[in-house]
C-alpha positions in Angstrom: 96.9 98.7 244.7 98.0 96.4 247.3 101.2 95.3 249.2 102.9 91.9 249.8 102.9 91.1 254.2 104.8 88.5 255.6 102.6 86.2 258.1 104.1 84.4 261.5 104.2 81.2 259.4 106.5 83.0 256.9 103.9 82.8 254.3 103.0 85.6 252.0 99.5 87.6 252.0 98.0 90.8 250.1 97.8 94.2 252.5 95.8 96.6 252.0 97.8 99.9 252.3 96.3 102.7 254.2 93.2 101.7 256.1 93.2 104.0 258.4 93.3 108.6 257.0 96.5 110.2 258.2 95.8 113.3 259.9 95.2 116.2 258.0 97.6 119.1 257.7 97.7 122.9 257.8 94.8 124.5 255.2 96.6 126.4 252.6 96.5 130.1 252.3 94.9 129.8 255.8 92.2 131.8 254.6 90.9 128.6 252.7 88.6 127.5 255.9 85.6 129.0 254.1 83.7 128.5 251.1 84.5 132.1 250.2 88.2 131.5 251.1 89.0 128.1 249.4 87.3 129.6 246.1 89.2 132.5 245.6 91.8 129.9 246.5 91.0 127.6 243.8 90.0 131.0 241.3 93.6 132.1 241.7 95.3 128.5 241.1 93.6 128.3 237.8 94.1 131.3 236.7 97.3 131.8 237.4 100.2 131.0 234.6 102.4 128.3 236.2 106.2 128.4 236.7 108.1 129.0 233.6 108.2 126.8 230.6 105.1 124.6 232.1 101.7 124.7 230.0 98.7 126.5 230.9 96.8 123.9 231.5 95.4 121.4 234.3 95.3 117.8 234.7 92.5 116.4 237.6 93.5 113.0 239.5 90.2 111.7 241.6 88.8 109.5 243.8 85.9 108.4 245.8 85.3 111.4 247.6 83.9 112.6 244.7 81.4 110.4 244.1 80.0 110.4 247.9 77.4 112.7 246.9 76.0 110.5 244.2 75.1 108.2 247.1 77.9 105.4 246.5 80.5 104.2 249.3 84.2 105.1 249.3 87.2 103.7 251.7 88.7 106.2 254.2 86.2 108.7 254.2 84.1 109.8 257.0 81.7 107.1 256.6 83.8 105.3 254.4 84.0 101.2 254.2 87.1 100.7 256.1 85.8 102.8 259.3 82.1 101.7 259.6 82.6 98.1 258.3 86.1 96.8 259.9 85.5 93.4 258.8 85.4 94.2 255.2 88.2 92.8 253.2 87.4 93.0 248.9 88.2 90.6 246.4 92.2 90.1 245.4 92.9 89.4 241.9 94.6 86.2 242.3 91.4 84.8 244.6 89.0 85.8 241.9 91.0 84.5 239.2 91.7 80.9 241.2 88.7 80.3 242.8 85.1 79.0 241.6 83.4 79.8 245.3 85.0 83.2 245.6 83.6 84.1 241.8 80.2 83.0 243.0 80.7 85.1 246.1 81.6 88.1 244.1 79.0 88.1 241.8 76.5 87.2 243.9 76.8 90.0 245.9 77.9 92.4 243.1 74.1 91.4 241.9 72.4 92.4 244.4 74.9 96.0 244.7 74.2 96.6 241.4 71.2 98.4 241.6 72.4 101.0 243.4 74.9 101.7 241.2 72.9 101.3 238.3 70.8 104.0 239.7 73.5 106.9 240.8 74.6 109.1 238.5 76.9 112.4 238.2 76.7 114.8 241.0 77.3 118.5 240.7 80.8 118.0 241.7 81.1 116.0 238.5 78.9 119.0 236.3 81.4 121.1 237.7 84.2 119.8 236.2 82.4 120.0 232.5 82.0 123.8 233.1 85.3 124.2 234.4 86.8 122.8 231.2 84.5 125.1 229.0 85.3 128.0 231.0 89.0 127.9 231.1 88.8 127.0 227.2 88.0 130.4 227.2 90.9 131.9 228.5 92.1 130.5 224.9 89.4 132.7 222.9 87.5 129.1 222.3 85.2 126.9 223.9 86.7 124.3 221.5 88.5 121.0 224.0 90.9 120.9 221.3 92.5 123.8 223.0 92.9 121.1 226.1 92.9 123.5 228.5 92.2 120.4 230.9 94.6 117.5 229.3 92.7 115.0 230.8 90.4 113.5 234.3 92.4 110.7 236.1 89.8 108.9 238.1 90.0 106.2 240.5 86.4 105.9 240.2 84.9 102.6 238.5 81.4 104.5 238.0 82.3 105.8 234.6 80.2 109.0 236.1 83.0 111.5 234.7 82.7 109.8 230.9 78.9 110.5 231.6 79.1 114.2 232.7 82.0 115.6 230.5 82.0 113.4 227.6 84.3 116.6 225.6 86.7 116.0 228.2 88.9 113.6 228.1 89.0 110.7 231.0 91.1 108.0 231.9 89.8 105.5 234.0 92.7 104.0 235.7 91.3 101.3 237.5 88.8 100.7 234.7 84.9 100.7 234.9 82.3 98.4 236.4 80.0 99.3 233.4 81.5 96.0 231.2 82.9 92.9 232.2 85.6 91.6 230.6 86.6 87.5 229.7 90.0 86.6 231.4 90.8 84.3 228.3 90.0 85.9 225.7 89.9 89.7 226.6 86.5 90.5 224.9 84.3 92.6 226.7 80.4 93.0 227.3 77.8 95.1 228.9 77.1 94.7 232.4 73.2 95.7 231.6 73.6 92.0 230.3 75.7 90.3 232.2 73.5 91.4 235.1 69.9 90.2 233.3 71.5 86.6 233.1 72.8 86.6 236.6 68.8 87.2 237.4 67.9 84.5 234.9 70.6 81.8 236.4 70.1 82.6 239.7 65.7 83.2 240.5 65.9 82.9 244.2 68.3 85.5 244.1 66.1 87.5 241.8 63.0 87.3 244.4 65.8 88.3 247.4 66.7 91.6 245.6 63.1 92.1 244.6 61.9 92.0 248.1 65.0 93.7 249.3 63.9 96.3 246.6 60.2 96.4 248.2 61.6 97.0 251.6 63.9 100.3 250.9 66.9 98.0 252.3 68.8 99.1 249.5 67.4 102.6 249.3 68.0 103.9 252.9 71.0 106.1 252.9 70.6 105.4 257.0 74.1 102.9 258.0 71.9 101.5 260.5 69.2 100.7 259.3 70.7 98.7 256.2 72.8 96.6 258.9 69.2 96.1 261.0 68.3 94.8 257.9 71.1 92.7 257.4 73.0 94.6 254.2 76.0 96.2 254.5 76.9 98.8 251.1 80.3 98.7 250.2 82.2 100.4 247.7 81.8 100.0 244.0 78.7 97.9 244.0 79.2 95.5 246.7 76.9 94.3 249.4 77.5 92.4 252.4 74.8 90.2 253.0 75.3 88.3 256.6 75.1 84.6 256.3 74.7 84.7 252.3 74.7 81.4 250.3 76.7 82.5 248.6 78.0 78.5 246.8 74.7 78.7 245.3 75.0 81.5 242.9 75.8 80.9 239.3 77.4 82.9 236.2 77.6 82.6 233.1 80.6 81.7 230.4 82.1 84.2 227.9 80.3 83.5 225.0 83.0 84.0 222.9 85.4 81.7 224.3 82.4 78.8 224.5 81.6 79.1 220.8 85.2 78.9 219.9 87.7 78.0 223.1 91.0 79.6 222.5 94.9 78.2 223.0 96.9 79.3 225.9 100.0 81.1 225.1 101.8 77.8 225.0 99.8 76.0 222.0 97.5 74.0 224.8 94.0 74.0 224.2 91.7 75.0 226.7 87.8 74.2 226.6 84.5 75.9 228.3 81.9 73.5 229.9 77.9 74.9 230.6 75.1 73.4 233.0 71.6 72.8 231.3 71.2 76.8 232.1 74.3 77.8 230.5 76.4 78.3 233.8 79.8 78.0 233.7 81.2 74.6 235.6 84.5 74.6 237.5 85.7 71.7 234.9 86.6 74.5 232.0 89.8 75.7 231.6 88.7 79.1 230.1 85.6 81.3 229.8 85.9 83.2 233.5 84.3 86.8 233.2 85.4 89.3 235.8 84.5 93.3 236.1 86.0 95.1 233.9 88.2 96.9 236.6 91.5 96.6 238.5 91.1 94.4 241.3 93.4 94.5 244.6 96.4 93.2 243.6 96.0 93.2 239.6 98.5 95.4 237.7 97.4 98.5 235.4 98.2 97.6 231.8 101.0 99.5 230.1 98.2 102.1 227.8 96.1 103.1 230.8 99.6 103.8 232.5 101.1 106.1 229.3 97.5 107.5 228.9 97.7 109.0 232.6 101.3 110.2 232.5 100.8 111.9 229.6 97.8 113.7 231.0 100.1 114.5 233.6 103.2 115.4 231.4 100.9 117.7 229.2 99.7 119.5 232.3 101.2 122.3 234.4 99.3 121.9 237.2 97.5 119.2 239.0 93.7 119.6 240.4 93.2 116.5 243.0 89.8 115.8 244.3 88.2 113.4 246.5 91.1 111.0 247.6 93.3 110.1 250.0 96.0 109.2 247.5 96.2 105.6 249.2 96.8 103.4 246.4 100.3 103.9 244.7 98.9 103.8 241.2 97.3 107.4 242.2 100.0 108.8 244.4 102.6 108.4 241.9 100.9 110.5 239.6 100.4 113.5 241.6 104.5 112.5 242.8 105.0 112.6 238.8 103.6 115.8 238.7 105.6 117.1 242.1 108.6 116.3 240.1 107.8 118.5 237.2 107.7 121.6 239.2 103.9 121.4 238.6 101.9 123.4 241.3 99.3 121.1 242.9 95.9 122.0 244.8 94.5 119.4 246.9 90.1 118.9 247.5 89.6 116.3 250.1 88.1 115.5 252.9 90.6 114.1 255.9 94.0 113.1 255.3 96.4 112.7 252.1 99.0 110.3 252.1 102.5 112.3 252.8 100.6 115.5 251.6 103.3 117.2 253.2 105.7 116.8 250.4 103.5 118.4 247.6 103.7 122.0 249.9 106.9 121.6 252.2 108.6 124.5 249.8 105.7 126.1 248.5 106.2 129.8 249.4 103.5 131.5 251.9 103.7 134.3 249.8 102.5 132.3 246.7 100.0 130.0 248.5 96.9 129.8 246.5 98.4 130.6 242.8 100.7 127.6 243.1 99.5 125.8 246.2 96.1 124.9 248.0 95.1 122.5 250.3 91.4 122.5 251.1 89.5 120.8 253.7 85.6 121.1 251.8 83.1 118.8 250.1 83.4 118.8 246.5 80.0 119.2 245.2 79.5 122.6 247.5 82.8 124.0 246.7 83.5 123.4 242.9 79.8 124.5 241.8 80.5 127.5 244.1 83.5 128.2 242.4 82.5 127.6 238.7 79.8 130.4 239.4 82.2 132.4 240.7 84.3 132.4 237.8 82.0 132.8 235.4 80.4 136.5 237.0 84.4 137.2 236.2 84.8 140.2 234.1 80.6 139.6 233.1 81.2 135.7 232.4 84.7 136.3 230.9 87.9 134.6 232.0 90.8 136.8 233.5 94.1 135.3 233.6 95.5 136.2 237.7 98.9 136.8 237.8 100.8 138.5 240.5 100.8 142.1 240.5 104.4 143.7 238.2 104.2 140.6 235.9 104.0 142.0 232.1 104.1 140.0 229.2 105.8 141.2 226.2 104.0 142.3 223.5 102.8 140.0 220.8 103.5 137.2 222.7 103.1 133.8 221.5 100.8 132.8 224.4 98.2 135.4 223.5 97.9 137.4 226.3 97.6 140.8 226.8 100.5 142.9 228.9 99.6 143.5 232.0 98.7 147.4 233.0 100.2 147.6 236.5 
């Protein structure tokens, strides 16, 4: 998620890739500029068999983008974090990991984010994919997901807002989900619902700050300016940027688990997990440290997730992307995995796509929109639009688009009917 920079000194420091959109490229077919357009568009991608001896069926990679509309902050976007807030610079893993005052600074202003995040939910962006899977089921006969006609959702997101709106669909949440944290000893996880009531209980000055901040629609406010007038800066996934913050303060709790029963390192040596009077962890343990439950800058994704998403790719045969810029690698080498396959990819997003150029630079004109689109549009307008638009199809019944002359032979395995030219 991040890169290794070289300072002056010759020291080495965490980059964050991508800070700044690359410009946007040509809108593909051309007549995708519209809502009408980049429907039909969309219509005739997933409708449309894929090349030769790839399966009918679509994988979707996403990103923040898609969750805009719920009200939470992305990156790159147009009002995204790294534009409006140019000082912001998240958490690395190894910080988090090493350091006692950057802990309490994370969680003391993940406590106050929380809240916000605690109180978005799915969009109809989101709804949208749920119907899309039920509606290209059909093309099967079924409404049944066991026909996968959607292998699987790839999100970026930590919101967990896809598991919430498409639970029959299967997602994998590559960068894991801000709705547990987990202990970095011991691995066990627990609810964040918890975890956040005794963060309230250790901390009651910080309580009475969130409850007044509550009170004064600082955290409500959609209105950039007003939240900095008032001193908070939303970032994404849950954080808030509170200006001159004591942050060294701000306590959190142990891992239960690991302070009823320690455990060994991988080595044999013991480790142990010290409390105050409160039950606040102390900076004299050796164990114990809970963290979100996601993939921090510069933490790796573990081996399952990994297989889980490729295999979503590998069982694909073409790739939907929405909502992201592709920035982080662990993203962009999926939709490069899927490049690779021959897989025909549409891209949803909003500003630029890093080296988008490469998933259409031999897509032919001719064949844009079946097995290439790149679409400039919000998703919440445009994917509701076109779930509507395929379901008035034939009175509510999916028709397979294929290019005019194409017949399949009778009996066919892939239960289709020939096509009357």
């Amino acid at each position: 998620m991040s890169t290794l920079a070289t300072t002056a000194a010759g020291t080495l420091r965490m980059r964050i890739p991508y800070r700044e959109l690359p410009p946007p490229t040509t809108i593909i077919p051309a007549t995708a500029t519209t809502l009408p357009g980049a429907v039909a568009a969309l219509k005739s991608f997933l409708t449309t068999p894929p090349p030769s001896g790839l399966p009918d069926r679509t994988v979707i990679l996403t990103g923040a983008g898609l969750s805009v509309a719920s009200g939470l902050a992305d990156y790159r976007g147009v009002n995204g974090t790294y534009r409006v807030n140019k000082s912001y610079k998240p958490i690395f893993h190894h910080e988090f990991l090493t350091s006692h005052e950057t802990r309490q600074r994370y969680w003391a202003r993940s406590y106050i984010g929380w809240r916000g995040l605690g109180r978005a939910g799915p969009n109809p962006g989101h709804y949208a994919i749920r119907d899309l899977g039920d509606l290209l089921a059909q093309r099967y006969g079924s409404n049944d997901h066991k026909h996968k006609s959607i292998t699987g959702v790839i999100t970026q997101n930590v919101d967990s807002f896809h598991k919430m709106s498409h639970p029959d669909i299967r997602t994998v949440e590559l960068h894991g989900s801000l709705a547990s944290v987990v202990c970095t000893s011991c691995r066990n996880q627990f609810p964040r619902d918890e975890y956040q009531t005794t963060l309230a209980r250790l901390n009651p000055i910080w309580a009475d700050f969130l409850r007044e901040a509550l009170a004064s629609g600082a955290l409500e406010t959609e209105d950039i300016e007003e939240r900095n007038k008032r001193g908070i800066k939303m970032n994404p996934d849950g954080d808030v940027d509170l200006a001159e913050a004591p942050y060294t303060t701000f306590r959190y709790p142990a891992c239960p688990s690991c302070l009823k029963e320690p455990p060994r390192k991988a080595d044999g040596t013991k480790t142990w997990v010290e409390i105050d009077k409160d039950g606040a962890w102390v900076p004299t343990s050796t164990a114990g440290v809970l963290k979100p439950a996601v993939i921090m800058f510069g933490e790796s994704i573990s081996a399952e997730v990994k297989n889980d998403a490729e295999q979503a790719v590998d069982n694909a045969g073409r790739m939907l992307i929405l909502g992201t810029s592709l920035a982080t690698y662990s993203a962009w080498r999926l939709a490069q995995r899927a490049k690779l396959r021959g897989m025909p990819i549409a891209i949803v997003s909003i500003g630029g796509v890093r080296r988008e150029e490469m998933f259409f630079e031999d897509l032919d004109p001719q064949k844009a929109g079946p097995y290439g689109v790149r679409v400039e549009m919000a998703t919440e307008e445009l994917l509701p639009a076109l779930v509507e638009e395929l379901k008035s199809s034939n009175n509510g019944a999916m028709v397979t688009e294929v290019p005019i002359g194409t017949v399949f032979p009778s009996g066919s395995s892939n239960g289709r009917p020939s096509l009357i030219e």
